[in-house]
PDB file of N, CA, C, O and CB in Angstrom:
ATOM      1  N   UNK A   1       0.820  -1.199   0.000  1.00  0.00           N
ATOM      2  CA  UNK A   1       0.000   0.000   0.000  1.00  0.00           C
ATOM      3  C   UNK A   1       0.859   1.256   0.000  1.00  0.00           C
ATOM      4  O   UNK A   1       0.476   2.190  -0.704  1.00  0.00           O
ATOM      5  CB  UNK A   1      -0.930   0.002   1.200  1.00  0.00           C
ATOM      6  N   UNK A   2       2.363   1.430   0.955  1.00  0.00           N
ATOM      7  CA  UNK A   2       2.715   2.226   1.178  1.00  0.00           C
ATOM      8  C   UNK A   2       3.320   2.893  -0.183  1.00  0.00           C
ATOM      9  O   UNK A   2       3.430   4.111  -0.325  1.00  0.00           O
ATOM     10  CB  UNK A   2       3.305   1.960   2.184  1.00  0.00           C
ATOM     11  N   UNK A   3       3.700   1.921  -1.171  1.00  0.00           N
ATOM     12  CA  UNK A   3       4.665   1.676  -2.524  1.00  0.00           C
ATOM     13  C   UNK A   3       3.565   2.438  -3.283  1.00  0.00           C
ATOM     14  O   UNK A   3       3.804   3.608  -3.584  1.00  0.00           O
ATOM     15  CB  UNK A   3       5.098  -0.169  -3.153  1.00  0.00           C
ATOM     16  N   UNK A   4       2.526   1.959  -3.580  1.00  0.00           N
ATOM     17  CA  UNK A   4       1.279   2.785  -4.167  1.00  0.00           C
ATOM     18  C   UNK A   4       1.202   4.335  -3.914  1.00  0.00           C
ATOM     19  O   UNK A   4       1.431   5.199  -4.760  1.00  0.00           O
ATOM     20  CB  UNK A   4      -0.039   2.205  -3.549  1.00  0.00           C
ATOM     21  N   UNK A   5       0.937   4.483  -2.953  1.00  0.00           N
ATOM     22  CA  UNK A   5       0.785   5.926  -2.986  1.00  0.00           C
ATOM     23  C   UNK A   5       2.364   6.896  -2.969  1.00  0.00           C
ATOM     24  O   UNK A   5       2.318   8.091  -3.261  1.00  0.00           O
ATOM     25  CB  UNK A   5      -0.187   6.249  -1.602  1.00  0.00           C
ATOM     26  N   UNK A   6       3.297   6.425  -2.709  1.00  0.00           N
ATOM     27  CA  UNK A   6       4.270   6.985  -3.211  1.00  0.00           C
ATOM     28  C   UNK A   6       4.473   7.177  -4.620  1.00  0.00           C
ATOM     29  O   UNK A   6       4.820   8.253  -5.107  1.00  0.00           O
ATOM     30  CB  UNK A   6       5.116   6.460  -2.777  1.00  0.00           C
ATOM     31  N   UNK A   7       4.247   6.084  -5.296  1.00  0.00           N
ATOM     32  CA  UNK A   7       4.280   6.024  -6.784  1.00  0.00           C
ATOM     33  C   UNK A   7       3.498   7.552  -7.433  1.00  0.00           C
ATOM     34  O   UNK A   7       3.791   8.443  -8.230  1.00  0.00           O
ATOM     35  CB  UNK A   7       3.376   4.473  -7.280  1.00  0.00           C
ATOM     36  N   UNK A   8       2.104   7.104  -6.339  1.00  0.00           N
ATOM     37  CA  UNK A   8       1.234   8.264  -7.292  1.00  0.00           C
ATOM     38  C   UNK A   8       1.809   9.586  -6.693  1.00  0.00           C
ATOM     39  O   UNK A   8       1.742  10.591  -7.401  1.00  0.00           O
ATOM     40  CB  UNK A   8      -0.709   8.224  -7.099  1.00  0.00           C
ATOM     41  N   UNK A   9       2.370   9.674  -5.445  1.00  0.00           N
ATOM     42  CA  UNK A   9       2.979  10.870  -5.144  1.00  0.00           C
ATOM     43  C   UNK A   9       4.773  11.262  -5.945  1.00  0.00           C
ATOM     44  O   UNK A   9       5.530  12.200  -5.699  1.00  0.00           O
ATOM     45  CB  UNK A   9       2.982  10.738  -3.428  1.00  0.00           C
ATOM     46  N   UNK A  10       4.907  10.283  -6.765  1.00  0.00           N
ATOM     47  CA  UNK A  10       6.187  10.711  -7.531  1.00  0.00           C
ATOM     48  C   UNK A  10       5.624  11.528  -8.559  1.00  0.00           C
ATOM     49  O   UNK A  10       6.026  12.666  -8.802  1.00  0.00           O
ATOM     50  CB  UNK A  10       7.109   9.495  -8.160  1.00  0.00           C
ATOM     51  N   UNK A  11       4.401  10.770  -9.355  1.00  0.00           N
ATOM     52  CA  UNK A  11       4.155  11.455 -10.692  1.00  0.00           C
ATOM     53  C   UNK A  11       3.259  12.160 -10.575  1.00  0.00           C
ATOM     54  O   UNK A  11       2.859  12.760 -11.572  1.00  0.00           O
ATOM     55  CB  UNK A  11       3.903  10.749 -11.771  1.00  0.00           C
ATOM     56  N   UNK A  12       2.653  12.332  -9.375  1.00  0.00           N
ATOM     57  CA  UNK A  12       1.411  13.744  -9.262  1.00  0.00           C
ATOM     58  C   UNK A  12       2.378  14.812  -8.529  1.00  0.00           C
ATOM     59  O   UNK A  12       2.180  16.024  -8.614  1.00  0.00           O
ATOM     60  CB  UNK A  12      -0.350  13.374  -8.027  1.00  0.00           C
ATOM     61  N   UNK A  13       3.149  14.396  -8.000  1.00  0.00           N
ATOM     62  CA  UNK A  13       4.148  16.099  -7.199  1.00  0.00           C
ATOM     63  C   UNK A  13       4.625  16.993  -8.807  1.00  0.00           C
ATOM     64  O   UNK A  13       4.488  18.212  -8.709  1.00  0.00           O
ATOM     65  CB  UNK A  13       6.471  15.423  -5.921  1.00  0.00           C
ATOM     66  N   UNK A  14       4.986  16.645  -9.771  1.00  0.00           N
ATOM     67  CA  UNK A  14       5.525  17.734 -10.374  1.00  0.00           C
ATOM     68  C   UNK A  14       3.977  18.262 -11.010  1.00  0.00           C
ATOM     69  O   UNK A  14       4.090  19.476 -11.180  1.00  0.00           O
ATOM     70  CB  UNK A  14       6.887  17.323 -11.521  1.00  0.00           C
ATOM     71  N   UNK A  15       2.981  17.937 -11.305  1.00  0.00           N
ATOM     72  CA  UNK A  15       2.044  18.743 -11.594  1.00  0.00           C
ATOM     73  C   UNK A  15       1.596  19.650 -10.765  1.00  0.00           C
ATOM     74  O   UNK A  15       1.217  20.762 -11.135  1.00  0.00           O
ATOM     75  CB  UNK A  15       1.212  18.183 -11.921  1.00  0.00           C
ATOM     76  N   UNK A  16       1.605  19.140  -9.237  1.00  0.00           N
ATOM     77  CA  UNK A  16       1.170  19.900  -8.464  1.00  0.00           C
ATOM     78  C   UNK A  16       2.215  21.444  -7.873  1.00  0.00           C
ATOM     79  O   UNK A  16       1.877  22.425  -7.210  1.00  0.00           O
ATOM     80  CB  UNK A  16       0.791  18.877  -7.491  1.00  0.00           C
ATOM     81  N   UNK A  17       3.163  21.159  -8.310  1.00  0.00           N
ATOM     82  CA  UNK A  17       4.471  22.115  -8.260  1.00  0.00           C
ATOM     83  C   UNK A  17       4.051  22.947  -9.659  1.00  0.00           C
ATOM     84  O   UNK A  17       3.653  24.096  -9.467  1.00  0.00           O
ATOM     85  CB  UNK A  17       6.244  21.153  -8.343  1.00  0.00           C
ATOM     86  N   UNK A  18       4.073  22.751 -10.235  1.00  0.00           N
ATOM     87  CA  UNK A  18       3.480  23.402 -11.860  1.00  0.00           C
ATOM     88  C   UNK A  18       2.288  24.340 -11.133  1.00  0.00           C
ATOM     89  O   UNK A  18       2.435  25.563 -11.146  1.00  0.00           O
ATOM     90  CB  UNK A  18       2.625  21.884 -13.304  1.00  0.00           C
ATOM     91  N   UNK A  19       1.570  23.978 -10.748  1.00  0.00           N
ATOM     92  CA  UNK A  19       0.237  24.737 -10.072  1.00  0.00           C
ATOM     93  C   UNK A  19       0.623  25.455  -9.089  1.00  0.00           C
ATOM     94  O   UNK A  19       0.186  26.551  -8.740  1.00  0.00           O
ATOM     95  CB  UNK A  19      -0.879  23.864  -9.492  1.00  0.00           C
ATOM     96  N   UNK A  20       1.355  24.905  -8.690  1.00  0.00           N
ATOM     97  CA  UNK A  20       1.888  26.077  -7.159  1.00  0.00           C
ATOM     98  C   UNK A  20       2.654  27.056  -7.693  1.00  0.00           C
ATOM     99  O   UNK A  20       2.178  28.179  -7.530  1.00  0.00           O
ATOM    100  CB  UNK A  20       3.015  25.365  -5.782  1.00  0.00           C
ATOM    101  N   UNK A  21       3.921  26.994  -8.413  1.00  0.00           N
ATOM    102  CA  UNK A  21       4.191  28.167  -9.203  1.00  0.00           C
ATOM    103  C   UNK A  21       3.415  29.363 -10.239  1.00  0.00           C
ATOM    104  O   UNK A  21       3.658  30.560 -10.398  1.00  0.00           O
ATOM    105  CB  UNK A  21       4.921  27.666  -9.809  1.00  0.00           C
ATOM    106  N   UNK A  22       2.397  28.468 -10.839  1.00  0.00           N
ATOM    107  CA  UNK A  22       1.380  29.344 -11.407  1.00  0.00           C
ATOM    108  C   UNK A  22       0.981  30.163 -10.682  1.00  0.00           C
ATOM    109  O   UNK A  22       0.801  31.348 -10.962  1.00  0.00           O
ATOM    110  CB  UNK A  22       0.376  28.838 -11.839  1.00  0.00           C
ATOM    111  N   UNK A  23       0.723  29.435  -9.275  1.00  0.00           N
ATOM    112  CA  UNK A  23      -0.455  30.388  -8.173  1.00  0.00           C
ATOM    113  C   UNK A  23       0.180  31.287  -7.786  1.00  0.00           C
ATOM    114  O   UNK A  23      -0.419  32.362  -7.832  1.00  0.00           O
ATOM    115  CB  UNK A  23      -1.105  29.771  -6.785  1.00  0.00           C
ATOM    116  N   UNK A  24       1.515  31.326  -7.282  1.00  0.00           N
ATOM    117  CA  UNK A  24       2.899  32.250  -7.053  1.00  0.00           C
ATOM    118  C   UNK A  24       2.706  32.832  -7.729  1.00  0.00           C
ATOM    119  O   UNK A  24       2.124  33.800  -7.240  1.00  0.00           O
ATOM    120  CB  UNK A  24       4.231  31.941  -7.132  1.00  0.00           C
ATOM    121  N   UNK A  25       2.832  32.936  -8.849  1.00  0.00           N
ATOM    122  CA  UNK A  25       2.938  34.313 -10.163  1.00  0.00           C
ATOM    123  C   UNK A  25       1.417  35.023  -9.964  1.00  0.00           C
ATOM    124  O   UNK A  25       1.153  36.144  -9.530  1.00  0.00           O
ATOM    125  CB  UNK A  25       3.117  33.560 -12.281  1.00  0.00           C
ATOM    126  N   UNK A  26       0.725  34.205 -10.330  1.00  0.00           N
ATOM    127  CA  UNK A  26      -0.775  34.690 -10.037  1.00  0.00           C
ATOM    128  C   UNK A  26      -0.762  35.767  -9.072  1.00  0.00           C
ATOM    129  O   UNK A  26      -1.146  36.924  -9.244  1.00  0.00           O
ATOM    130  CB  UNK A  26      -1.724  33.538  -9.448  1.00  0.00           C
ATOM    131  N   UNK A  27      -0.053  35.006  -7.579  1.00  0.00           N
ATOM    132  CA  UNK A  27      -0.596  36.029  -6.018  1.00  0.00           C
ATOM    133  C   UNK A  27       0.936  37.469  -6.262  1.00  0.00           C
ATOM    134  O   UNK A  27       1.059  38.496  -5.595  1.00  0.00           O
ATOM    135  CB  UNK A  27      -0.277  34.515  -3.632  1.00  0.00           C
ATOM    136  N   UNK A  28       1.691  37.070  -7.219  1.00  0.00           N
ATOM    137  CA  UNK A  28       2.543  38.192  -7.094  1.00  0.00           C
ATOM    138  C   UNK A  28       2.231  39.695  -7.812  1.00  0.00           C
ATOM    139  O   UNK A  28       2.639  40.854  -7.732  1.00  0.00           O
ATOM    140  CB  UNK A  28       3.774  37.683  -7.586  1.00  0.00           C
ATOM    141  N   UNK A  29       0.917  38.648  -8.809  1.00  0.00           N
ATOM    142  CA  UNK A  29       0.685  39.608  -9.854  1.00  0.00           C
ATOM    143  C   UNK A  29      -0.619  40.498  -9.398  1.00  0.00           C
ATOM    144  O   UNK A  29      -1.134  41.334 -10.142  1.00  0.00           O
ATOM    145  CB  UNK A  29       0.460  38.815 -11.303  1.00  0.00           C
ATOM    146  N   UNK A  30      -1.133  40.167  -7.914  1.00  0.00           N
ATOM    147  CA  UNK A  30      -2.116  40.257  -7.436  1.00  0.00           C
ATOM    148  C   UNK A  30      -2.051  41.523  -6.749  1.00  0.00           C
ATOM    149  O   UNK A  30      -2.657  42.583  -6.899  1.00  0.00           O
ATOM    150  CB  UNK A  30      -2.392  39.213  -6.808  1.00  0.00           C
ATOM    151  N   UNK A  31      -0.924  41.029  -5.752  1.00  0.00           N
ATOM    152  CA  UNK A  31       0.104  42.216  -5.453  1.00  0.00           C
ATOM    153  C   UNK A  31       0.384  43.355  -5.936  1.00  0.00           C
ATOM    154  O   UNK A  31       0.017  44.447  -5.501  1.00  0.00           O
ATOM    155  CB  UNK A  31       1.069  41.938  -5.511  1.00  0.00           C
ATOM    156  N   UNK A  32       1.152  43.098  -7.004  1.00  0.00           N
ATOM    157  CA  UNK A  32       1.164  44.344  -7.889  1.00  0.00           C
ATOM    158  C   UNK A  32       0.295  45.501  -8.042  1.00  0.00           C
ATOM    159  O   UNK A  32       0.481  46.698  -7.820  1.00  0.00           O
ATOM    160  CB  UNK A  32       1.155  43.976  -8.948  1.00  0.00           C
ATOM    161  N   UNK A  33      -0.953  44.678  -8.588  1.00  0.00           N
ATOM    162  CA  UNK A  33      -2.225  45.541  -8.752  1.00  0.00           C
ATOM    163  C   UNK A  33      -3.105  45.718  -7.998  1.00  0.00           C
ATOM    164  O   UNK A  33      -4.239  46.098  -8.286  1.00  0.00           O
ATOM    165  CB  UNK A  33      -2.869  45.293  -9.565  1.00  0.00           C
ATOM    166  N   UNK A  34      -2.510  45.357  -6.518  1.00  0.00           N
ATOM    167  CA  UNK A  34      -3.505  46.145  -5.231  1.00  0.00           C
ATOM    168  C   UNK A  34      -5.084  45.216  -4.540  1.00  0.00           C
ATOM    169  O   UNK A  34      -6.039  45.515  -3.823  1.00  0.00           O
ATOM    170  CB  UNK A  34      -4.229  47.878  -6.136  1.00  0.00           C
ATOM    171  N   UNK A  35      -4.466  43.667  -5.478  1.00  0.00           N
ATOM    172  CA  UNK A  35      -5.843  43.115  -5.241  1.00  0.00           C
ATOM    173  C   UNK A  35      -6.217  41.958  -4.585  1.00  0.00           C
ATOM    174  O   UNK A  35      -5.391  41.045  -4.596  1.00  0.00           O
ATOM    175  CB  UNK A  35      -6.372  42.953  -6.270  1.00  0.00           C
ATOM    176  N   UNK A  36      -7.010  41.824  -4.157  1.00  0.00           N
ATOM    177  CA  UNK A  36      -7.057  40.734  -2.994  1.00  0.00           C
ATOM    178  C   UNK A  36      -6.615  38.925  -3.286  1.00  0.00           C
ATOM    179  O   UNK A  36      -6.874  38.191  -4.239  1.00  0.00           O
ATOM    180  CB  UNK A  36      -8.734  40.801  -2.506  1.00  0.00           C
ATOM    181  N   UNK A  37      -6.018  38.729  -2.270  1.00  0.00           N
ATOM    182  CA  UNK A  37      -5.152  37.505  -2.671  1.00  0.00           C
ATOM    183  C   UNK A  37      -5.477  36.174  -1.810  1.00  0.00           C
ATOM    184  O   UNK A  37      -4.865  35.107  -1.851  1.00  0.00           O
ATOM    185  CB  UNK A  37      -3.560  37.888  -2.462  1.00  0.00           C
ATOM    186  N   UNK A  38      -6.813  36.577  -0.869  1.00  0.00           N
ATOM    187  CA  UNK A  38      -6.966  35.496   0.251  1.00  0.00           C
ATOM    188  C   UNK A  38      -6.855  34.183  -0.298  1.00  0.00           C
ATOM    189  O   UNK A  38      -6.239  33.265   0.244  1.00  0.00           O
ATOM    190  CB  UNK A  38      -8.316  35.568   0.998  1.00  0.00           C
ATOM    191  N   UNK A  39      -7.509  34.107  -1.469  1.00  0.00           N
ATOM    192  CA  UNK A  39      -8.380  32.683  -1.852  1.00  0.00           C
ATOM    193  C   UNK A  39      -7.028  32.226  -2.459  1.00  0.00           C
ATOM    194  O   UNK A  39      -6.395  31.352  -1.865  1.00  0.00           O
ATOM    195  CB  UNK A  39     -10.008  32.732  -3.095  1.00  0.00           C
ATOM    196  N   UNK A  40      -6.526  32.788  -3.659  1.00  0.00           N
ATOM    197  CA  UNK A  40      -4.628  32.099  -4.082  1.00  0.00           C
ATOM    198  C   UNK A  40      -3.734  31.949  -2.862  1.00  0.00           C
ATOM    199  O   UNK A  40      -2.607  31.499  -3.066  1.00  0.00           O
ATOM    200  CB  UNK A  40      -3.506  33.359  -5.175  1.00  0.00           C
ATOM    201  N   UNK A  41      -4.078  32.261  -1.640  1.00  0.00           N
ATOM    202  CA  UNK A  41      -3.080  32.766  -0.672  1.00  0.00           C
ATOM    203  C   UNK A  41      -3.149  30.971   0.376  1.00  0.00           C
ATOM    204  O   UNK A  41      -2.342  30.295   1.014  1.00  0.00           O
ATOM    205  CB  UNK A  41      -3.797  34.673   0.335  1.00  0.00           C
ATOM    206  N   UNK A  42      -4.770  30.872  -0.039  1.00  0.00           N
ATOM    207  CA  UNK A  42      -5.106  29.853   0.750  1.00  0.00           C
ATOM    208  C   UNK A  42      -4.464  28.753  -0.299  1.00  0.00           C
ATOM    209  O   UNK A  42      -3.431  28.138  -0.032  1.00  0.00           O
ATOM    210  CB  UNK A  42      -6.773  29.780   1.169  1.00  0.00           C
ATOM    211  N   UNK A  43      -5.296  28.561  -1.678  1.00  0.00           N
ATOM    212  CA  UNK A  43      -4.587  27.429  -2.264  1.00  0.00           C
ATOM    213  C   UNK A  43      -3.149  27.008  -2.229  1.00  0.00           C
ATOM    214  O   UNK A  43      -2.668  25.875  -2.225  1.00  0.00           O
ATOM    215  CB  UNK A  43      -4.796  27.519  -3.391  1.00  0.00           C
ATOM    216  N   UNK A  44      -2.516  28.310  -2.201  1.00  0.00           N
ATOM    217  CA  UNK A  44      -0.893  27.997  -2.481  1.00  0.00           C
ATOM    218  C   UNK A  44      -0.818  26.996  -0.991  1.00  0.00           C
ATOM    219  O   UNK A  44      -0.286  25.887  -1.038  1.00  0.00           O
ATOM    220  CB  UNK A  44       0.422  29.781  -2.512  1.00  0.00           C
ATOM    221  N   UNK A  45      -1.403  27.533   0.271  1.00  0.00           N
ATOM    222  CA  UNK A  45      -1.155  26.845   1.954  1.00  0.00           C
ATOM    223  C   UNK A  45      -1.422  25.375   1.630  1.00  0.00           C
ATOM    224  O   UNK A  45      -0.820  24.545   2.311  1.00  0.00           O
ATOM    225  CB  UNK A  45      -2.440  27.464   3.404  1.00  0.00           C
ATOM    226  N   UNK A  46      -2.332  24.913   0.580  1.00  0.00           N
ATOM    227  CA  UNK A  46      -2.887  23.608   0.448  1.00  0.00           C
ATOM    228  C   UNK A  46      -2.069  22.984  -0.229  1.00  0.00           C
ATOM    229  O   UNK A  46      -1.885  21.811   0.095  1.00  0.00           O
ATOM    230  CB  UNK A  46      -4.111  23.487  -0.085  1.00  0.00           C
ATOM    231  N   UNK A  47      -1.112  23.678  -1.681  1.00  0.00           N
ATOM    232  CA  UNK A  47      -0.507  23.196  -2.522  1.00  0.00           C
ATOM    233  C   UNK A  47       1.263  22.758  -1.742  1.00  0.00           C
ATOM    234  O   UNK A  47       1.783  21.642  -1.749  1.00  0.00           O
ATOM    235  CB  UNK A  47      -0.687  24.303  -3.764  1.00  0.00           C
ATOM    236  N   UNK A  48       1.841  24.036  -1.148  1.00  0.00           N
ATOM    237  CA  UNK A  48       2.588  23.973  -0.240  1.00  0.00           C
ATOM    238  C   UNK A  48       2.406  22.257   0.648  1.00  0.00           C
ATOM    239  O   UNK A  48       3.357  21.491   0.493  1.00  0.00           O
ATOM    240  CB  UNK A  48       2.236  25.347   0.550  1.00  0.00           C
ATOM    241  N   UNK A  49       1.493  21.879   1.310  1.00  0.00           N
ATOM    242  CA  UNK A  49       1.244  20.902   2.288  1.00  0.00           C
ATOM    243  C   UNK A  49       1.386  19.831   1.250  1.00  0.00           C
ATOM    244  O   UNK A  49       2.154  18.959   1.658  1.00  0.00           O
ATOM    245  CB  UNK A  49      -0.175  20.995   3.168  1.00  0.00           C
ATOM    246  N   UNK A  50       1.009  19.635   0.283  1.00  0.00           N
ATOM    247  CA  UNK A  50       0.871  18.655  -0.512  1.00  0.00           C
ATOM    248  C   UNK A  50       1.911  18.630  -1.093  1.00  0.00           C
ATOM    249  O   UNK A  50       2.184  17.498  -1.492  1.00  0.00           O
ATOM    250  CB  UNK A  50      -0.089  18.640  -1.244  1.00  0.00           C
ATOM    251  N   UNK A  51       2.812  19.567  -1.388  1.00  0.00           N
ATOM    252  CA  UNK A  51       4.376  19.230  -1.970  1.00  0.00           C
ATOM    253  C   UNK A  51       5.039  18.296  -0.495  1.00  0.00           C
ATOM    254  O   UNK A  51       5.242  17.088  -0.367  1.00  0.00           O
ATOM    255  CB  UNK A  51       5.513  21.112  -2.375  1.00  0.00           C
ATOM    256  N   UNK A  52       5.261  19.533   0.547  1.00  0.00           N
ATOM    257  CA  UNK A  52       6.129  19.098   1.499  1.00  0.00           C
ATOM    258  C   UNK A  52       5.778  17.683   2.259  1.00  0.00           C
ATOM    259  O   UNK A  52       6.689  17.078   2.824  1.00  0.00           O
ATOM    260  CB  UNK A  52       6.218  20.194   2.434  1.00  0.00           C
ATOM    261  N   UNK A  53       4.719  17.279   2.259  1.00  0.00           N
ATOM    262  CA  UNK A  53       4.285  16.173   3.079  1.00  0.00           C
ATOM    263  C   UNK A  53       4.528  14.988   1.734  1.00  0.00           C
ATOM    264  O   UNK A  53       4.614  13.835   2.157  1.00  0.00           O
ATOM    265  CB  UNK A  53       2.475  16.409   3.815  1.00  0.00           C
ATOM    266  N   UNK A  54       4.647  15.129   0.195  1.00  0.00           N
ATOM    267  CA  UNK A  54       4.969  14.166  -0.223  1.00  0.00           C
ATOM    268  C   UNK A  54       7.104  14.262  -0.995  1.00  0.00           C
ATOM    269  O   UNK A  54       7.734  13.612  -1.828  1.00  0.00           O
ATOM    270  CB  UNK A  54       3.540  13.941  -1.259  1.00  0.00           C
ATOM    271  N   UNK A  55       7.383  15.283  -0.196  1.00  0.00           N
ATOM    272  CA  UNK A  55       8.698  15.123   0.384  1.00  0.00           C
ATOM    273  C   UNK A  55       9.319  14.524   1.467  1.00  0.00           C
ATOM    274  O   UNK A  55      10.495  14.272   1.732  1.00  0.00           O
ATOM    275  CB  UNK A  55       9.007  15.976   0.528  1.00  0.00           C
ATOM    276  N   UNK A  56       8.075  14.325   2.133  1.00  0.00           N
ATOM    277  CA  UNK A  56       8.858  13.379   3.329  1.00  0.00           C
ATOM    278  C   UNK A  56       7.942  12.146   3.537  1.00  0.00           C
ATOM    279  O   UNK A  56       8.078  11.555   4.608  1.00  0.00           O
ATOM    280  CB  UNK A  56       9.053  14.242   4.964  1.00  0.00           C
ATOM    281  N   UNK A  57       6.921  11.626   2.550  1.00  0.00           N
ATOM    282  CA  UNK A  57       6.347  10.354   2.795  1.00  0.00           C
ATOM    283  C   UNK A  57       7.299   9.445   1.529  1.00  0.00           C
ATOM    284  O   UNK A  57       7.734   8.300   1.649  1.00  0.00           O
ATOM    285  CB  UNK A  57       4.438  10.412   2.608  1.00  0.00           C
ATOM    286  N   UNK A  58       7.422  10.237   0.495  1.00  0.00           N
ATOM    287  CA  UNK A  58       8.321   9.127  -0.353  1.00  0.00           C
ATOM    288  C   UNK A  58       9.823   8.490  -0.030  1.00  0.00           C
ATOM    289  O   UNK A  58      10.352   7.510  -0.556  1.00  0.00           O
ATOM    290  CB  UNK A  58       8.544   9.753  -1.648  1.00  0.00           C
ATOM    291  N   UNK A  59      10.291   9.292   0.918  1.00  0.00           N
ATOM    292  CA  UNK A  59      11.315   8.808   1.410  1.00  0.00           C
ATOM    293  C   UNK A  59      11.707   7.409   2.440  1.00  0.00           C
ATOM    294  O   UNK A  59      12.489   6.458   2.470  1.00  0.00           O
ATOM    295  CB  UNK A  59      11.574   9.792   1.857  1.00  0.00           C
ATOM    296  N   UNK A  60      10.735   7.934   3.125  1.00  0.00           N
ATOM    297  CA  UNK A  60      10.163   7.113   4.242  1.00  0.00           C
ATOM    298  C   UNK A  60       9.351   5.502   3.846  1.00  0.00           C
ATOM    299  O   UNK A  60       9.112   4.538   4.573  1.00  0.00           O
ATOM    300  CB  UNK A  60       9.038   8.178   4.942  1.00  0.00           C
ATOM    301  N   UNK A  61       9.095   5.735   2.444  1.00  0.00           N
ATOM    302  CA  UNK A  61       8.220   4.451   2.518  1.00  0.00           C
ATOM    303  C   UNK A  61       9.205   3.621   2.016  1.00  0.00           C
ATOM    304  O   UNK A  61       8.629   2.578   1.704  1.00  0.00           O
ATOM    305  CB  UNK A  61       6.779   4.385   1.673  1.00  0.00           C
ATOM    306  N   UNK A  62      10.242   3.541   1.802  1.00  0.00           N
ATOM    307  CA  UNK A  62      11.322   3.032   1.246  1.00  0.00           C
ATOM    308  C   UNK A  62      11.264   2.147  -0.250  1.00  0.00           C
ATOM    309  O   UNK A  62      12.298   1.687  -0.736  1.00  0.00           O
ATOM    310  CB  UNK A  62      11.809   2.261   2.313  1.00  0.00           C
TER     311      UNK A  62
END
């Protein structure tokens, strides 16, 4: 089980990094123009958790 979801966390982390950088540019560009950023501010907190937590479960599952 543990092998499984690592797998899918090898080849779903770089899409989800693709999206998190989008959202970055997005909330920088948000910035810029004075405009509210809660809701990108939140996704990036979700996208963030979902990178870093499958930085340290793929390691671990050996």
């Amino acid at each position: 089980m543990f092998n499984v979801i690592a797998v899918l966390y090898i080849y779903f982390l770089p899409f989800v990094a693709i999206v998190f950088f989008t959202n970055f540019v997005s909330i920088v560009k948000k910035i810029h123009k004075g405009e509210d950023t809660f809701y990108n501010t939140f996704w990036g907190a979700i996208l963030f958790a979902i990178i870093i937590s499958g930085l340290f479960y793929v390691p671990l599952s050996g």
